[in-house]
C-alpha positions, 0 to 999 in steps of 0.5 A: 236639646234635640232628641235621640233618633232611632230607627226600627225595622220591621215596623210590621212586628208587634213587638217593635211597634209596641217599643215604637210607642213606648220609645216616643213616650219617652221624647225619642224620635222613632223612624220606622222602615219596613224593609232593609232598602228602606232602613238604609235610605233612613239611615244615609238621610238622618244619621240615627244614634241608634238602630234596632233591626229585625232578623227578618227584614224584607228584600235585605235581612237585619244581618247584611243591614247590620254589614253595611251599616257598620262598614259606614258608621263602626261605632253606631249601636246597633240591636239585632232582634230575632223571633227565637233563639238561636246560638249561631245566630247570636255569635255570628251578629256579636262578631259583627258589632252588634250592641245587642241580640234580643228574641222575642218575646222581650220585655219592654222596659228591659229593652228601654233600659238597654237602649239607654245605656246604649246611648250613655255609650254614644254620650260618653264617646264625646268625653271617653278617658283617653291620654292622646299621648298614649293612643297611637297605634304605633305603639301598642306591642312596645316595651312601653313604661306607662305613668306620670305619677311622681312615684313613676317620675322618680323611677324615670330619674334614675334610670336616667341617672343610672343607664349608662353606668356599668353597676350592677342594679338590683329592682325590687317590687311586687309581681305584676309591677313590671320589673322586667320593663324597667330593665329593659329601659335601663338597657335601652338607655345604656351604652350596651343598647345596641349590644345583646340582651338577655332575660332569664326567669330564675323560679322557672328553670329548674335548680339543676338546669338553671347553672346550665342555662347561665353558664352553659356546660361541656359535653357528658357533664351531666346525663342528658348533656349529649353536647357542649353547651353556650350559656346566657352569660357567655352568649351577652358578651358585652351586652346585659344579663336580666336576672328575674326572681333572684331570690330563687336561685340556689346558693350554688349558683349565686356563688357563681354569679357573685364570682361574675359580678366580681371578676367576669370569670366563671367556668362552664359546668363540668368545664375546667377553663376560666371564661372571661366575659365583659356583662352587665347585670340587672337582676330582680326580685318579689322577695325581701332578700334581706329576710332570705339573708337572715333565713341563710337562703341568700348570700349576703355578699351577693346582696350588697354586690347587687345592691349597688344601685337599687330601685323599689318599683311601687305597686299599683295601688300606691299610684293610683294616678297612673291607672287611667293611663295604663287603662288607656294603654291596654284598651289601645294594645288589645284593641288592636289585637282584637280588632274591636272599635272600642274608643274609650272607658266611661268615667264610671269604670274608670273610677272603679278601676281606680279605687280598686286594690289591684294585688296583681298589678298591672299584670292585674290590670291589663287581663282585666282591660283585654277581658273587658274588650271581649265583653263590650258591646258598644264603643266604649266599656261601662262597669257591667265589663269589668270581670272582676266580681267583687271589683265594685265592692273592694272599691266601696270598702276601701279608705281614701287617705285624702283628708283621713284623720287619726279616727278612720285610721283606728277604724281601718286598724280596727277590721285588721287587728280585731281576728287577731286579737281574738285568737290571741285571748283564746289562747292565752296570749301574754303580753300580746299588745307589745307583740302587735305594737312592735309588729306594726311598729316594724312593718311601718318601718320596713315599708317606709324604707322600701318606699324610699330605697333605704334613704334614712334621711327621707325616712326619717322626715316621712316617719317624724323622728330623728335619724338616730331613733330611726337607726335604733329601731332600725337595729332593734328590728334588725332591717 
């Protein structure tokens, strides 16, 4: 195997001539250069894998060696190393891609384990994780849904089956799972694809707007109405209306939306003529609307018009197969928008982002990518990018359920319950085991059932019990 080559310059300071040693004795081949010219010449004739260059070169300074050695190779690690501190200085080499800025005096074997992981960069290049399919500049800003998990694969099905069709659609999931991509999808595969389409986030809007904002209202029909005013619903005529957190609409205006749904008619606010509309609607939510039905917060008739077709998007954890893809996608979009030369993510970060828990979702995950790129030095992002603190520890806590048995799951049940089970004996709690076992017992169902979309008879199958148990349980637990 040949050795790594590096090159220093200005081998005149004791610093790099003492690093100079301490590199050889370590089998890296070291070229030395004592102006920038020479650095240069150095550099076209022996194609380094990595460069160290003081501020103070003679004839050329470290910094404009640094300018033209990126311009030739972007992706080669370079080191600044400067006499003393200065901030200006240190931003202004970062922006120009250096791996590093070090002041003297510095600490050898510091330095040594910084130009080691510099190279773990160089190395890791060569078998980064990146899907091709997915790395095209082309498609970075595009309603793009990333995932080939069989989770993912399902969610593709239907929307197949379903685009085309005129029903209603009803997406449920947590935040940050992308809802609103999947709409996007269905419309983009629809016969109204070419008509309009139009988002409108239900929790944003304040409760007295939001009746305006979708049907719009008629001059004075409120104070601060100065003028007639077109609403979402009349604005899509023909197209399809994306109704975002659903269940945060007031129950006067799913009233109206019900009477849409139902009829295509609906008036403007303070208005007194029927406006006939031909519009599709997708709506969403991170709620359980069947728990906001029985709290009397949603109306039932609106859920079932709804639920005609319904989609249960999975959140991340549940398919952690699609994390390096997605990671990919994110590292390729804010890549671009950053314009860093970042080619990759090591196998070592990949496997804490795939073992983490993510409760943002993807939302989550793209923050964490696009911080990671601010972060990374080198061409390629190593754990000591990722910004979430504990992301490292969640991921050695967490159980795999490969190959898990009856014990790791009591052990898991065990962290959970055992709190629980204290507060309950100080104060007193009766009959407290039937209370956790039917709690469990229920949450297992109704997670089960989302997973499925309310098929039975996959339920069923996934839980070991016969249709008619799952229907009792189902109606002693009123899911």
């Amino acid at each position: 195997m040949s050795k790594k080559r590096i090159i220093l310059g200005n081998y005149q300071i004791d610093a790099l001539k003492h690093l100079g040693s301490a590199l050889e004795s370590k089998s890296y081949e070291v070229l030395m250069a004592n102006s920038g010219p020479d650095v240069l010449e150095l550099f076209d004739e022996n194609l380094p894998d990595l460069v160290v260059l003081d501020t103070s070169l003679p004839e050329k300074g470290g910094v404009e060696v640094l300018k033209i050695i990126k311009e030739k190779a972007p992706n080669l690690p370079v080191m600044i190393v400067a006499g003393q501190v200065s901030t200006n200085a240190a931003i202004e080499t970062m922006k120009l891609g250096a791996y590093d800025y070090i002041t003297q005096p510095f600490d050898i074997p510091k330095i040594l384990e910084i130009i080691k992981t510099a190279m773990s960069s160089q190395v890791m290049n060569k078998s980064i994780a990146i899907n091709p399919a997915v790395m095209s500049d082309e498609i970075y800003d595009t309603d793009t849904i990333i995932g080939n998990s069989r989770e993912m694969m399902e969610i593709y099905k239907m929307i197949g089956q379903v685009a085309q069709s005129d029903a209603p659609v009803l997406i449920q999931g947590e935040s940050g799972t992308g809802k609103e991509l999947i709409a996007r999808a269905i419309y983009h595969h629809s016969l109204r694809k070419n008509k309009p389409f139009l988002a409108v986030n239900c929790a944003a809007i304040p409760e007295q707007l939001l009746e305006s904002e979708l049907f719009g209202h008629e001059k004075g029909s409120f104070t601060g109405a100065l003028s007639k005013k077109i609403g979402k619903f009349e604005q899509c005529h023909s197209g399809t209306v994306f109704l975002d957190e659903i269940g945060d609409m007031s129950l006067s205006a799913q009233s109206k939306v019900l009477r849409v749904l139902q009829d295509q008619v609906f008036e403007r606010v303070g208005g007194q003529d029927s406006i006939k509309v031909d519009v599709r609607v997708i709506a969403a939510t991170n709620k359980s609307l069947v728990q906001a039905v029985k709290e009397g917060q949603f109306r039932v008739d609106l859920f079932y018009r709804l639920k005609v077709i319904s989609f249960y998007l999975p959140s991340l954890r549940e398919r952690p197969e699609d994390i390096p893809l997605l990671a990919d996608y994110f590292l390729l979009k804010y890549r671009h928008k950053l314009k860093k030369i970042i080619n990759g993510i090591s196998h070592q970060a990949l496997m804490i982002l795939s073992q983490y828990h993510w409760p943002g979702n993807i939302r989550e995950l793209e923050n964490v990518i696009q911080s990671a790129i601010v972060l990374c030095k080198g061409d390629v992002i190593l754990p000591e990018h990722l910004p979430i603190g504990d992301m490292t520890q969640s991921s050695k806590q967490r159980i795999s359920t490969s190959g898990a048995d009856v014990e790791d799951f009591a052990l898991m049940f065990e962290e959970i319950i055992s709190p629980i089970m204290d507060q309950m004996a100080k104060s007193n709690e009766e009959n407290w085991a039937a209370q956790l076992t039917d709690g469990m017992e229920k949450a297992l169902l109704k997670l089960t059932l989302q997973r499925v979309n309310g098929n039975q008879v996959k339920a069923s199958k996934l839980l070991g019990i016969s249709r008619n148990t799952l229907r009792s349980k189902i109606e002693k637990f009123g899911l």
